[in-house]
C-alpha positions in Angstrom: -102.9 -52.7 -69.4 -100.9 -53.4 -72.4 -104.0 -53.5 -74.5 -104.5 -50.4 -73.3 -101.4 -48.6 -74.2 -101.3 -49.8 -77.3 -104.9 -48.6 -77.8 -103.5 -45.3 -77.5 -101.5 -45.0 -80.4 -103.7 -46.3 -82.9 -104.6 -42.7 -83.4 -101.3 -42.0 -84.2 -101.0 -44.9 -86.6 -103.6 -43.7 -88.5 -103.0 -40.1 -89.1 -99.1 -41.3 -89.9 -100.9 -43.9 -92.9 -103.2 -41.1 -94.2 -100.2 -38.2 -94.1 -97.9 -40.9 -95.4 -100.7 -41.6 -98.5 -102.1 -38.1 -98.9 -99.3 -36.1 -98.7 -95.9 -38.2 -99.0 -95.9 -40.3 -101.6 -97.7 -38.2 -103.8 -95.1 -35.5 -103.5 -92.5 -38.3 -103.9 -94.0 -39.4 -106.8 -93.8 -35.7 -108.5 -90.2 -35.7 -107.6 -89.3 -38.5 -109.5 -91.9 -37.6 -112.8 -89.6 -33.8 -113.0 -86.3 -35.8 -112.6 -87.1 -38.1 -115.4 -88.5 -35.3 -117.5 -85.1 -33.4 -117.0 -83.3 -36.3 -117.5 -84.9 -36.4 -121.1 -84.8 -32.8 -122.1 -82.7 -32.5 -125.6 -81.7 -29.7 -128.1 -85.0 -28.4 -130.1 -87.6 -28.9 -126.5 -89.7 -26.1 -125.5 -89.3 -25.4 -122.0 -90.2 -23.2 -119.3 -88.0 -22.1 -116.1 -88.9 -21.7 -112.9 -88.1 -18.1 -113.3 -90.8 -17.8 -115.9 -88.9 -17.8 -118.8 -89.6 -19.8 -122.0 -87.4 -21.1 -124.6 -85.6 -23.7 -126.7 -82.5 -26.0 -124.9 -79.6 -25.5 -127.7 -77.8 -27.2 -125.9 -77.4 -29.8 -123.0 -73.8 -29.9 -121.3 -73.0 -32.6 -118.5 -72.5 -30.5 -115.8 -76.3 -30.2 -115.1 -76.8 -27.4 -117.3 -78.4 -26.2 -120.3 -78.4 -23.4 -123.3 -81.7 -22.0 -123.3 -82.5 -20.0 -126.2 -85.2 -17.2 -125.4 -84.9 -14.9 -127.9 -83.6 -14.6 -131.9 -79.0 -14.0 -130.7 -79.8 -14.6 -126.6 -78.9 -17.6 -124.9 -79.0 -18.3 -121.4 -77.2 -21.2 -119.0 -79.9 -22.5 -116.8 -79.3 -25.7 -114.5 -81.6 -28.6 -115.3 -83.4 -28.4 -112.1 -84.9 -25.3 -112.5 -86.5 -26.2 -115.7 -89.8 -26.7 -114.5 -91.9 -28.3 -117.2 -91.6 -29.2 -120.6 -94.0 -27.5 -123.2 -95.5 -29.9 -125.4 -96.0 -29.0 -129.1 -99.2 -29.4 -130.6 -99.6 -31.4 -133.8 -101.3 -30.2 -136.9 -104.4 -31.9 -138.0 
């Protein structure tokens, strides 16, 4: 009988191993690449918000937030978190 039972919730087992691989640690993997990439952001990066807007970090203050600049004499605060990727520049060859 106890065989039995614990036939049962090999089913359950399984589907908790291939959510756990398939969907968990992948998304806990993402979360830790965009902390370490806002970690690293500096003055002069490229970046784009999760608002859609692009521009340089002028500055990084230690409150969790940054000086974006988006335009020539317009700066916006953002807070770090929203910074959603980092633009990469392209070298010259």
């Amino acid at each position: 009988m106890n065989s039995s039972g614990f036939a049962q919730f090999i089913p359950l087992i399984l589907i908790f191993v291939i959510f756990y691989f398939f969907l968990i640690r992948p998304q806990q993997k993402k979360v830790k690449e965009h902390k370490i990439m806002v970690q690293n952001l500096k003055r002069g990066d490229e970046v784009i918000t999760s608002g859609g807007i692009i521009g340089t970090v002028e500055r990084v203050f230690e409150d969790d937030r940054l000086e974006v600049k988006i335009s020539d004499g317009v700066k916006v605060q953002v807070i770090k978190n929203t910074v959603q990727s980092h633009l990469k520049k392209e070298t010259k060859k």
